[in-house]
Legacy VTK file of the C-alpha trace (Angstrom):
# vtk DataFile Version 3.0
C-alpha trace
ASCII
DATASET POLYDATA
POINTS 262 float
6.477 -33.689 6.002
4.065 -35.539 3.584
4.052 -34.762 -0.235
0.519 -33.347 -1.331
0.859 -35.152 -4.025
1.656 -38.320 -2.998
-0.238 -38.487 -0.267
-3.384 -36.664 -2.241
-5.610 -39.805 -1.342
-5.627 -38.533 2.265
-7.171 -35.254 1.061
-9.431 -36.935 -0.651
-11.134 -38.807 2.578
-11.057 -35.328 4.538
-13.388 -34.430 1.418
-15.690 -36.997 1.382
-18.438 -34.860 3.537
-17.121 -31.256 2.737
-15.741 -29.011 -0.195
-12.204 -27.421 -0.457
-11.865 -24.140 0.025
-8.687 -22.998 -1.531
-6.549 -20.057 -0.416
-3.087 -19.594 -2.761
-0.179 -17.651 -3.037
0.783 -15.693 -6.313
4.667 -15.248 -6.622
6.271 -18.418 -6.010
3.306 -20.586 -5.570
0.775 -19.597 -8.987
4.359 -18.604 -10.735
7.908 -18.989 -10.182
10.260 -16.412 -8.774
11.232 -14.006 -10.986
14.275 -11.782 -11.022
11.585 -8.503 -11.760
8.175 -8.403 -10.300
6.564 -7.364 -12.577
7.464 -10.459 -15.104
5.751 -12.629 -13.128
2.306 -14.157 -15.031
0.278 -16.676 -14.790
0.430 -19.615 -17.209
-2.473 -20.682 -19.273
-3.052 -23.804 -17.888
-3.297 -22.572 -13.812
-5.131 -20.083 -15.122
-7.905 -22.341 -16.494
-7.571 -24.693 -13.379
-8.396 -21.719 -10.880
-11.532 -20.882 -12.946
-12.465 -24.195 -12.778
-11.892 -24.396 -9.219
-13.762 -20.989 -8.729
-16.810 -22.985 -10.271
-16.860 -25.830 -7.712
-15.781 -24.349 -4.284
-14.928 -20.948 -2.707
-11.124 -20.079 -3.943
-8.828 -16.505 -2.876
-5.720 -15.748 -4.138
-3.938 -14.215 -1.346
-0.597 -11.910 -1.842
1.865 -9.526 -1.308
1.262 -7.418 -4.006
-1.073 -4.426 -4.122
-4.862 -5.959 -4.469
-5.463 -4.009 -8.146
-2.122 -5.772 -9.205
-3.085 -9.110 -8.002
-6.891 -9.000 -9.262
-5.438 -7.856 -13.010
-2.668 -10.733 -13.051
-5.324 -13.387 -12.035
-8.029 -12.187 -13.920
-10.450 -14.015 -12.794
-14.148 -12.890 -11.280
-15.990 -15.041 -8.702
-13.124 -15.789 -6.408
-11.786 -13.624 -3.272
-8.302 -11.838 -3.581
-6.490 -10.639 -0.848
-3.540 -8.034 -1.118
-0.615 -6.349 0.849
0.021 -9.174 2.855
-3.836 -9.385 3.776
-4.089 -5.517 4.718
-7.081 -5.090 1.397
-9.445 -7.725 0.636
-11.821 -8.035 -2.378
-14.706 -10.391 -1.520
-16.657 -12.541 -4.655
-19.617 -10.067 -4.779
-16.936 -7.129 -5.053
-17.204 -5.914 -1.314
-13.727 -4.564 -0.172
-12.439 -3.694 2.885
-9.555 -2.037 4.129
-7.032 -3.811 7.520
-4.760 -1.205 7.621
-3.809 0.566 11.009
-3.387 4.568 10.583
-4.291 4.939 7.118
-2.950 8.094 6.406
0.254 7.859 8.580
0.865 4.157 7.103
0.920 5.726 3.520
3.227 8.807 4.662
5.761 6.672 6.260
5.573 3.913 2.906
6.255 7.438 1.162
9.187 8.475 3.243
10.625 4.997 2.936
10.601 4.309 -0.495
12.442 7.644 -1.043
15.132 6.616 1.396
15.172 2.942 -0.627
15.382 4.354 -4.283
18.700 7.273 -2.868
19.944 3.503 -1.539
20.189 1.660 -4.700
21.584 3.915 -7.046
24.488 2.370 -5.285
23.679 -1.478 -5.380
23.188 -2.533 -9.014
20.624 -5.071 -9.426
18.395 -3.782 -6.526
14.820 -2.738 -7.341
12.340 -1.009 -5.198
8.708 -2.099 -5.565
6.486 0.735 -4.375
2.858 -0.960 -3.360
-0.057 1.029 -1.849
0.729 0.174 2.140
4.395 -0.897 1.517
7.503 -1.109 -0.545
9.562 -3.609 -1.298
13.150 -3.766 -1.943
14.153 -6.600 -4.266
17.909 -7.514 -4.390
18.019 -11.394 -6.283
20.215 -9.439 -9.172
22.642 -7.797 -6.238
26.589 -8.866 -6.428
26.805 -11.882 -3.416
29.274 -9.926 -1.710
26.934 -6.899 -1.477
23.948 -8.591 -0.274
25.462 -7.984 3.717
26.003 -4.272 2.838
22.926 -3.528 1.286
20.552 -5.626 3.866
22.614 -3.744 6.825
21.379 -0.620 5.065
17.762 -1.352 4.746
17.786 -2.070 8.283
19.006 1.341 9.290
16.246 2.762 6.791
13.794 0.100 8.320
14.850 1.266 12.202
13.565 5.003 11.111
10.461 3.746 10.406
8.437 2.479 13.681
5.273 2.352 12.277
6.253 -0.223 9.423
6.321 -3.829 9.689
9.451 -5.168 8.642
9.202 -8.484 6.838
11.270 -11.006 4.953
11.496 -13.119 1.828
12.570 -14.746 -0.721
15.668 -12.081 -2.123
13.446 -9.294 -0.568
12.586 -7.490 2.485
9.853 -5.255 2.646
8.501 -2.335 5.283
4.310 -2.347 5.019
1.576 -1.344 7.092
0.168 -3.066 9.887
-3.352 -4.348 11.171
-3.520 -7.984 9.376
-1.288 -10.549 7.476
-2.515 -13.487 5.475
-3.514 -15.702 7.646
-6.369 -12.416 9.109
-7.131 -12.695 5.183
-7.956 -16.099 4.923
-10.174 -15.729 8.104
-11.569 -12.810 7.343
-13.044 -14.006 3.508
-13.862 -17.648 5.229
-16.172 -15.305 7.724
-17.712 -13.223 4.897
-18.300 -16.227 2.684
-19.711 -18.145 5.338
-16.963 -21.352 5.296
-16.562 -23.289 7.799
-14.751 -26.558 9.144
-17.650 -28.537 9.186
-18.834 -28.107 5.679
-15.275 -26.751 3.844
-11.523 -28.086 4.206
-9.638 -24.828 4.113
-6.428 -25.683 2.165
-3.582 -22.960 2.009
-0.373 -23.239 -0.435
2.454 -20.658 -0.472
6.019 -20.837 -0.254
7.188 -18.043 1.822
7.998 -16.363 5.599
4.876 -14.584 5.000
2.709 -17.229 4.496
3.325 -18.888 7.494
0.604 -16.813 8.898
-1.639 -18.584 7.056
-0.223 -21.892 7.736
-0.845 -21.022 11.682
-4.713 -19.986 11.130
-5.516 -22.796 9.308
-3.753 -25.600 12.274
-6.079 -28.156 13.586
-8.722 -26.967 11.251
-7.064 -27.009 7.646
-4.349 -27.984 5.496
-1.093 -25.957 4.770
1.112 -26.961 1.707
4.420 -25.209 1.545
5.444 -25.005 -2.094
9.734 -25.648 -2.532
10.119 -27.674 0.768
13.168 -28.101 2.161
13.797 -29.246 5.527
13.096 -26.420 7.880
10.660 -25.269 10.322
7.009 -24.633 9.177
3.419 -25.181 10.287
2.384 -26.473 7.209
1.499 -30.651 7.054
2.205 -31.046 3.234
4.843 -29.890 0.922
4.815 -29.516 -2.953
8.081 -28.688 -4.725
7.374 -26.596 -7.187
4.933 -24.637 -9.250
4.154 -27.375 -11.717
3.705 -29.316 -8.570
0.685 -26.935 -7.825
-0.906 -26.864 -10.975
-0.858 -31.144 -10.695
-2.249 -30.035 -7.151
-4.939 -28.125 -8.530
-6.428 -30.138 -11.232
-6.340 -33.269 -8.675
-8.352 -31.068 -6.662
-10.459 -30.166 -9.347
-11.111 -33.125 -10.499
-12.007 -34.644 -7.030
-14.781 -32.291 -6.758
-16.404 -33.214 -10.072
-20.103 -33.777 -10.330
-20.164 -31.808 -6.476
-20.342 -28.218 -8.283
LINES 1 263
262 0 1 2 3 4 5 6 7 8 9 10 11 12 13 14 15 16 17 18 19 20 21 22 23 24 25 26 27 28 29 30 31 32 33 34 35 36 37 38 39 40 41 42 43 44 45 46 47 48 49 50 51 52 53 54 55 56 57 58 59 60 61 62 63 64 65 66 67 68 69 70 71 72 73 74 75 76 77 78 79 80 81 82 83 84 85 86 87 88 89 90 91 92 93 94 95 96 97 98 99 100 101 102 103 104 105 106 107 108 109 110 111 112 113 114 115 116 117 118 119 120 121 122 123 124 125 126 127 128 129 130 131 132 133 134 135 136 137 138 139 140 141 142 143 144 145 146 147 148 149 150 151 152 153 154 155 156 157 158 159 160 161 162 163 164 165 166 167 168 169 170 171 172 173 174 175 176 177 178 179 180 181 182 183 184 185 186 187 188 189 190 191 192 193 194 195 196 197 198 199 200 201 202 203 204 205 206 207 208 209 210 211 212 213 214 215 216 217 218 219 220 221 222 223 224 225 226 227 228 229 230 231 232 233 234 235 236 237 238 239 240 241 242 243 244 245 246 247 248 249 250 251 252 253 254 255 256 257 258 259 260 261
């Protein structure tokens, strides 16, 4: 595993003939974990390095959150965002489009669940439930250690009711969402619509969780995936950064690379 940073002048060659084109994570990649969801924002100065990215090659800020949450977090217009996991997609020119398997049954089941999630941790302090337009998320980083087993054995059960949901993992959360597409359908679907390619981009993803090994696997043999907090485990991504400040470093080496090739 070879540090993106240290090893940036390896990048650089792949770029001599072709532009980035930059896919990112929000939680844990943009920002660092946060015990509530909804406290996590980006800082000034990524924010100013993805709009200067935007300006020189195709970027999309891909996530797990619902795509209106994502889009008014970022803040930024010009760039793709991807949301749910990759099951709603808002192109640069403001085209959307919708992955989602069963639309209306997806949504009643999400419904059904996140009832059975919120009766569930009025008894597991610390636990929060993150409704999001094809899923919900239960959260459980402020949960008592020695309830984690207990609670997660619980969720299960609620998860086993619910055949229609994907069940997925993560950092201190698991989450039951639609189905139909996952990040790594995101990243090809908005290199598609945008017209990107391998021979005139070098797709680079960075993300740091289970669910962005999707996007890892698209983007083999044709790309470059940086997981963000390495440690030594299995992944398909080439490069590792270790943190979020290491991805802001990331990005204005990037940036600055492309200067001049706007």
């Amino acid at each position: 595993m070879k540090s993106a940073i240290g090893r940036f002048d390896e990048l650089v060659t792949l770029l001599r003939s072709r532009k980035p084109a930059l896919f990112v994570d929000y939680d844990g990649t943009l920002t660092p974990i946060v015990q509530n969801p909804a406290d996590a924002f980006l800082s000034e100065r990524t924010k100013r390095l993805l709009e200067e990215a935007g300006k020189r090659f195709p970027v999309g800020v891909i996530s797990g959150r619902d795509l209106s949450d994502l889009m008014g977090r970022v803040g930024i217009g010009g760039i793709a965002y991807a949301g749910s996991h990759g099951l709603e997609i808002a192109f640069p020119n403001g085209e959307r489009k919708q992955l989602v398997n069963e639309f209306h049954e997806c949504q009643s089941e999400v419904e059904a669940a996140e009832i059975e999630l919120r009766l569930l941790t009025k008894d597991f302090s610390g636990a929060i439930v993150e409704r999001k337009r094809f899923g919900v998320a239960l959260h459980y980083r402020g949960v008592a250690a020695d309830r984690i087993g207990d609670l997660l054995k619980l969720f299960g059960e609620i998860a086993s009711r619910h055949q229609l949901l994907r069940r997925s993992e993560g950092k201190m959360v698991v989450e039951l969402s639609g189905t139909g597409a996952n990040k790594g359908t995101a990243i090809s679907e908005i290199m598609t619509h945008e017209g990107i390619s391998e021979e005139t981009h070098l797709p680079i993803f960075i993300g740091d969780d289970l669910t962005d090994e999707d996007g890892f696997k698209t983007l083999k043999n044709m790309g470059i995936g940086v997981i963000v907090g390495y440690v030594p485990k299995l992944t398909s991504a080439e490069y590792y950064l270790r943190d979020e400040e290491e991805v802001s470093e990331f990005l204005e080496k990037l940036v600055d690379a492309t200067r001049g090739n706007a």
